[in-house]
C-alpha positions as CSV (number, residue, x, y, z in Angstrom):
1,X,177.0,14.8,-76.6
2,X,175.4,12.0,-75.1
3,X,175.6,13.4,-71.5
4,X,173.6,16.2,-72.0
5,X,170.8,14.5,-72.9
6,X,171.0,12.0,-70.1
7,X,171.0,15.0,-67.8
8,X,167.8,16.4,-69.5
9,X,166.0,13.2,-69.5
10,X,167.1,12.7,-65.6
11,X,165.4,15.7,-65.1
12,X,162.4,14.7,-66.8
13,X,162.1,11.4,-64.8
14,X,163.1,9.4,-67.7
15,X,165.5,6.3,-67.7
16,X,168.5,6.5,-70.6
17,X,167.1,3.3,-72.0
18,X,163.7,1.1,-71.4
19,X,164.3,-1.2,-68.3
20,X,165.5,-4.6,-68.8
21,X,163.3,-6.9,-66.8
22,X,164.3,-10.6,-65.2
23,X,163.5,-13.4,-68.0
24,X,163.5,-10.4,-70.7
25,X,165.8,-11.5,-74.0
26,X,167.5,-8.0,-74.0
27,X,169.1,-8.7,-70.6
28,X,171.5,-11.1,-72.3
29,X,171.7,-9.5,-75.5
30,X,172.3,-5.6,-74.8
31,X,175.9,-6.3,-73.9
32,X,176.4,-8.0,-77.6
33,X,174.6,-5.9,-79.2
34,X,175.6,-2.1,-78.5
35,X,175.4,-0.5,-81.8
36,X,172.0,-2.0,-82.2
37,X,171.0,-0.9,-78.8
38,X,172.6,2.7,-79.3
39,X,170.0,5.2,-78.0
40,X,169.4,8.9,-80.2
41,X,168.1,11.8,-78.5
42,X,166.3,14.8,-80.4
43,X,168.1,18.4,-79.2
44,X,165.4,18.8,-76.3
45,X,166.5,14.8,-74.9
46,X,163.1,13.0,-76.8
47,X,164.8,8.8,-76.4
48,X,164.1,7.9,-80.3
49,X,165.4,3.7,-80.2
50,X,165.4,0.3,-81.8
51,X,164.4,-2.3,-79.2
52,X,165.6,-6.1,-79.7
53,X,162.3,-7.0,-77.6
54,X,159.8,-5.1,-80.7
55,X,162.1,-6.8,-83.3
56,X,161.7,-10.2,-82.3
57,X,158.3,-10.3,-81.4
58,X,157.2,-8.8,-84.7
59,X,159.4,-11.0,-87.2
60,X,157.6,-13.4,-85.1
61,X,154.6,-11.8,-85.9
62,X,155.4,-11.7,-89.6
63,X,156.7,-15.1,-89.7
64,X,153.4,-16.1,-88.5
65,X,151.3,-13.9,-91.2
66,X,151.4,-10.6,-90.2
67,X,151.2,-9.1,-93.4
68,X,149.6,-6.2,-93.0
69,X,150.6,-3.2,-95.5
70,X,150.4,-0.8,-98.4
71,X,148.3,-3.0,-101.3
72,X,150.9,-3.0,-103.9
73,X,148.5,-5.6,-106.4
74,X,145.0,-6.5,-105.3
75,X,144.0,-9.0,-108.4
76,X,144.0,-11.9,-108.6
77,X,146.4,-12.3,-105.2
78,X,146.8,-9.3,-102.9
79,X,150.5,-8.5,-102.5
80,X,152.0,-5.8,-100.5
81,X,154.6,-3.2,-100.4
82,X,157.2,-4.0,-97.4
83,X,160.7,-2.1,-96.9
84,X,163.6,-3.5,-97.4
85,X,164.5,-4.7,-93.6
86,X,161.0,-6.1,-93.2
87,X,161.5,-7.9,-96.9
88,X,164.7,-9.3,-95.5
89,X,163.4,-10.9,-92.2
90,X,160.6,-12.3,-93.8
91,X,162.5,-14.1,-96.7
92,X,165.7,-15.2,-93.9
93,X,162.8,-16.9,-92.3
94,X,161.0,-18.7,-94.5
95,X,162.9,-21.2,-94.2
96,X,164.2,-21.0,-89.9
97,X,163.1,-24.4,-87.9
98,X,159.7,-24.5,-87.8
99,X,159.4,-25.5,-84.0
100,X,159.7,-22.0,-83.1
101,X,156.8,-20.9,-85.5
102,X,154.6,-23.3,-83.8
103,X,155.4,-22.7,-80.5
104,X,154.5,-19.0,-81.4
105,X,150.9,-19.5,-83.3
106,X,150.2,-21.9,-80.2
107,X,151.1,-18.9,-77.7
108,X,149.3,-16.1,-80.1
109,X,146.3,-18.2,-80.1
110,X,146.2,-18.6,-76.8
111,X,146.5,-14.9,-76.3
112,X,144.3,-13.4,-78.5
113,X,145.4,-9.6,-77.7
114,X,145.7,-6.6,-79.8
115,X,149.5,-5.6,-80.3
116,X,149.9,-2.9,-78.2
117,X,149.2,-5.2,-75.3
118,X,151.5,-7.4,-76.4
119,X,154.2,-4.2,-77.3
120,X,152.9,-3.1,-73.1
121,X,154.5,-6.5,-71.7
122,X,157.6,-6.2,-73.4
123,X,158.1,-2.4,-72.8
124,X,156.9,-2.1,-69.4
125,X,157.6,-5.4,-68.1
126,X,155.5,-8.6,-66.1
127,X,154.2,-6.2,-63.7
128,X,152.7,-4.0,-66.1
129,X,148.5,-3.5,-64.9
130,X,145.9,-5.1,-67.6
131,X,146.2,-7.7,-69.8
132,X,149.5,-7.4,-70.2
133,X,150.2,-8.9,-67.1
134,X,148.4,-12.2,-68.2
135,X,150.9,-12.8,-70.9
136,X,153.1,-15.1,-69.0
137,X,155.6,-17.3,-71.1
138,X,156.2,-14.3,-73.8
139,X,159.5,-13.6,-72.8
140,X,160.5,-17.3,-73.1
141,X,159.1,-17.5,-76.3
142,X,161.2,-14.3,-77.6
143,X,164.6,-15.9,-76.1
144,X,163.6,-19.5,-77.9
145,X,163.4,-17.3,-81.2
146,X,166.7,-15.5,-80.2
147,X,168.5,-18.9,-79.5
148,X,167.2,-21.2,-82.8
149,X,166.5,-18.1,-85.1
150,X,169.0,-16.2,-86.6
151,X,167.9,-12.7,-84.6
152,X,171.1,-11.4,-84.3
153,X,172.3,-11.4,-87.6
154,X,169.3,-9.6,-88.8
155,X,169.8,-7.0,-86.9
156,X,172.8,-6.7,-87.5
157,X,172.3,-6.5,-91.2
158,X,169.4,-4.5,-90.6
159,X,170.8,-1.7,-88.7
160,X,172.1,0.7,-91.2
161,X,168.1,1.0,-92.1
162,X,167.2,1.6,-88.4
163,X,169.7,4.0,-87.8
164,X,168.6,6.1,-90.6
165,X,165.3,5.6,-90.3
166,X,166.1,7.0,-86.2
167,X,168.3,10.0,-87.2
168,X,165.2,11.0,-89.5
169,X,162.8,11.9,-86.4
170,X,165.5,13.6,-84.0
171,X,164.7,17.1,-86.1
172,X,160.9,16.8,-85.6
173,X,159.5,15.7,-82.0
174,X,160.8,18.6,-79.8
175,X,158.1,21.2,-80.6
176,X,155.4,19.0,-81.3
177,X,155.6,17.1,-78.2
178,X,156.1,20.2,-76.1
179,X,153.0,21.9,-78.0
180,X,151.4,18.7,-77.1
181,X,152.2,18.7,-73.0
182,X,151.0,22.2,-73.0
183,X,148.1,21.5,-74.5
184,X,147.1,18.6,-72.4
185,X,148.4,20.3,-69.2
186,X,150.5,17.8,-68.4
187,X,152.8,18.6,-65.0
188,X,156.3,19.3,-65.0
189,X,158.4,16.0,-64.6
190,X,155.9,13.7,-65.6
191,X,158.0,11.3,-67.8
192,X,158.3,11.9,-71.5
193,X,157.2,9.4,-74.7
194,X,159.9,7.8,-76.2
195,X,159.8,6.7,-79.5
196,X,161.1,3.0,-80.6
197,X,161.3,2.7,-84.4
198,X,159.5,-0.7,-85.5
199,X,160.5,-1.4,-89.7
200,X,159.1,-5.2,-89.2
201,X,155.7,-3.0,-89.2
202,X,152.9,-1.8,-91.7
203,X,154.3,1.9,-93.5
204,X,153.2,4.7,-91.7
205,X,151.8,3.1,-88.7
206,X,151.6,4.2,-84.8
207,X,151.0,2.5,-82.3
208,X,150.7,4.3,-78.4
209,X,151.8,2.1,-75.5
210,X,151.0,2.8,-72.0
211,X,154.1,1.1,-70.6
212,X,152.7,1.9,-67.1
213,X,156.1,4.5,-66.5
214,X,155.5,6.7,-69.5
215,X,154.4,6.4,-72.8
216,X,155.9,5.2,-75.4
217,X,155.3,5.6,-79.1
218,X,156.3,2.6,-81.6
219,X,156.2,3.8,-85.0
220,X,156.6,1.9,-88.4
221,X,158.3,2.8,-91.4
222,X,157.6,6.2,-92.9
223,X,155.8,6.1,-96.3
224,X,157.6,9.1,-97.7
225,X,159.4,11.1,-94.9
226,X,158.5,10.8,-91.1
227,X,155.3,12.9,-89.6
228,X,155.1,14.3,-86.4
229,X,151.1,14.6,-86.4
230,X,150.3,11.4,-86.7
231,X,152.6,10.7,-83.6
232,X,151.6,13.3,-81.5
233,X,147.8,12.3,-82.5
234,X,148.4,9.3,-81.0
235,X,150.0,10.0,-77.9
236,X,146.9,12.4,-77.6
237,X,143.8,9.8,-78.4
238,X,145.7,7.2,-75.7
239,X,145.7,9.8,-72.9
240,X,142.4,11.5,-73.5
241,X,141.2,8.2,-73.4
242,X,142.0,7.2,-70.5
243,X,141.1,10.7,-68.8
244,X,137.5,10.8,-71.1
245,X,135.9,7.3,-71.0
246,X,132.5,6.8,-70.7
247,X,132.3,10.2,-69.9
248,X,131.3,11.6,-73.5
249,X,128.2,9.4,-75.1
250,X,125.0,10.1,-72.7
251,X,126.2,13.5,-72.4
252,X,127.2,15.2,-75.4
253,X,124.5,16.6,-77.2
254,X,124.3,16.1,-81.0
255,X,127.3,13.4,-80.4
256,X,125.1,10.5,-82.0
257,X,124.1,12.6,-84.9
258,X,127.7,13.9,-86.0
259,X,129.1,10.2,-85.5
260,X,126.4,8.9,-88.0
261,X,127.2,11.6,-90.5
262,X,130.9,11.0,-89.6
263,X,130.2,7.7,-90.4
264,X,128.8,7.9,-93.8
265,X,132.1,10.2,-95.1
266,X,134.9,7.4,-93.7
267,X,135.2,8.2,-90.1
268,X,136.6,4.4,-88.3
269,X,134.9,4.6,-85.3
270,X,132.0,3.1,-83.9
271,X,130.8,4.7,-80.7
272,X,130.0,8.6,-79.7
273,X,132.9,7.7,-77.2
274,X,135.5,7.0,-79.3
275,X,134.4,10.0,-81.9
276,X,134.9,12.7,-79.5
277,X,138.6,11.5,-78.5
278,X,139.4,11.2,-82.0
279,X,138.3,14.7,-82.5
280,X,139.8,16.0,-79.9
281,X,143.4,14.5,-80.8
282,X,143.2,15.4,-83.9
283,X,142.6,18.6,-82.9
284,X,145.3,18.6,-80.7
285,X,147.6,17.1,-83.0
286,X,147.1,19.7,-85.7
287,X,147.8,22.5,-83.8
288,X,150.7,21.4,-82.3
289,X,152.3,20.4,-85.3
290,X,151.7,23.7,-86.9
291,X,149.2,22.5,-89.7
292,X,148.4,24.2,-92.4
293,X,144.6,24.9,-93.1
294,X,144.4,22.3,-96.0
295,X,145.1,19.6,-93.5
296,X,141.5,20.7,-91.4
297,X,140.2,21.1,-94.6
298,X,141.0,17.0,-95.9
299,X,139.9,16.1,-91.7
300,X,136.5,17.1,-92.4
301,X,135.9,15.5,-95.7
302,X,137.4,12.4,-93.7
303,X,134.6,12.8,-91.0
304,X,136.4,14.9,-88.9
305,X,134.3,18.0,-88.1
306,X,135.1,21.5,-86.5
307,X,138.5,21.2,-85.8
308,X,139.4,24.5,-86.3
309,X,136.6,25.2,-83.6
310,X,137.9,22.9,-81.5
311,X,141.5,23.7,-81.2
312,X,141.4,26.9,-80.0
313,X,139.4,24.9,-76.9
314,X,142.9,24.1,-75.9
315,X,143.7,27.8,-75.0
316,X,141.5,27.0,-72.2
317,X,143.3,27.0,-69.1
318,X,141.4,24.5,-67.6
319,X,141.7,21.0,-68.0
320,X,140.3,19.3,-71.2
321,X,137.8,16.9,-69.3
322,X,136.4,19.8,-67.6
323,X,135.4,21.6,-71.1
324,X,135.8,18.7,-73.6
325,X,132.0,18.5,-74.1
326,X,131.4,22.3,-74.6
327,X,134.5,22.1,-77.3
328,X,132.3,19.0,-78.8
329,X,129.5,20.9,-79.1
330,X,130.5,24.0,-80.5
331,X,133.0,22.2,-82.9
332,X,129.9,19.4,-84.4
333,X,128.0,22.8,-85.7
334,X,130.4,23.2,-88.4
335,X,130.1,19.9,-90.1
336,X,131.0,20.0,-94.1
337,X,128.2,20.7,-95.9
338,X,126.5,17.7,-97.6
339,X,126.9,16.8,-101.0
């Protein structure tokens, strides 16, 4: 079965597996390791992988206080609600040599950079553009974990819950990701995301790393049962970004006003900028995922405004920075009415 799916993803422009790069901990490890490192492909060839890289840096991460989660008990001591791989790394250790655990607060507080720049060095390599690039020392840090940490018997123990949490996304990334390359006009042969399944991370996240080659989408532990939107929203808000920057707050008429009232009924973000983006993704996302009209319906009493509007923008044949403000506009006029 397997060689299909190369075949498709050679097509595509994808490599089989993320590239191992020179001082990387997987280039030692892969060979040991081939269960762990075992790739699954959705029917249509979407790579959906654990990566020894992402495992190590975040039990690093957690090791460190990363604790970032569902609130299980707020009063009088927050706790939260982990899975039972990320439960087990944390606990095994508690009580590893400490050396490394300083070595690794020293080097994050050096490098004070979200975690998808951090997830962009590791993915797509030393060379990758941005800050990435700057974080020099990180793959030394990851094989000193590997070598005095036990890494490779968590995995190990932890693999029957990555393997099932991988076989439960094969069934639901084809359509959505196509509906979403459509949408975005993307060009035939440009590579596709891969997905890389984190469950050292906070339920239900999604994180969207520009690897430099391709996009790839590192996802956390599903709350219930995994969601394409959420995914695909992702991958949408982290390409539109790059395309729409700076190009929507002097310019959008009415952009200031529906982010204040966004505001006031939950919306997260804080400039006209990053408001239109996240409309349009979500936009995006819900339609190609199918959604039903409940799931506009709870958008727009989140802040999220005119997406029915706004995704049938996207039948526009032209490309989305060329009518993303005219979609904007038109979309802002049906805000929920006020309480």
């Amino acid at each position: 079965m397997r060689a299909p799916h190369l075949a498709v993803l050679l097509l595509l422009g994808v490599h089989a597996s993320a590239p191992v790069y020179a001082g990387s901990t997987a280039q030692g490890s892969v060979a040991s390791e081939d269960d762990w490192f075992a790739n699954q492909y959705t029917p249509g060839g979407v790579e959906v992988r654990a990566d020894v890289r992402v495992f190590t840096l975040f039990a690093l991460l957690n090791r460190a206080g990363y604790d970032a989660g569902p609130v299980e008990r707020a009063h009088p001591v927050p706790t939260y609600r982990y899975g039972r791989a990320r439960t087990l790394v944390r606990e095994r250790l508690a009580s590893a040599p400490p050396e490394v655990l300083q070595a690794a607060r020293a080097f994050f507080a050096a490098h004070p950079e979200p975690v998808e720049v951090y997830l962009a060095r590791l993915l797509g390599g030393p060379d990758v553009p941005g800050p990435a690039g700057e974080l020099v020392g990180l793959e030394a840090l990851l094989a000193r974990a590997e070598r005095e940490w036990p890494m490779a018997a968590l995995r190990a123990e932890t693999l029957p819950d990555f393997r099932t949490e991988q076989r439960a996304w094969l069934p639901l990334l084809d359509a959505p990701f196509q509906q979403a390359a459509r949408l975005l006009g993307l060009r035939e042969g440009e590579p596709a995301p891969r997905v890389v399944v984190n469950l050292l991370e906070s339920e239900g996240s999604v994180r969207a790393v520009d690897t430099g080659h391709g996009w790839v989408m590192v996802v956390g532990p599903a709350t219930r049962a995994p969601q394409a939107e959420p995914v695909v929203r992702a991958l949408a808000r982290g390409l539109l970004s790059a395309r729409l920057a700076g190009r929507l707050g002097a310019r959008w008429p009415g952009g200031a006003a529906a982010l204040k009232d966004a505001r006031a009924r939950g919306a997260g973000e804080g400039t006209v900028d990053d408001y239109g983006v996240a409309l349009l993704s979500r936009a995006l996302a819900l339609t190609a995922t199918g959604a039903p009209a409940g799931a506009y319906e709870e958008a727009s009493r989140e802040g999220y405004f005119g997406l029915k509007t706004l995704s049938r923008s996207f039948e526009d044949t032209r490309p989305v920075d060329v009518w993303a403000l005219d979609g904007l506009a038109r979309a802002v006029t049906q805000q929920a009415p006020r309480k």
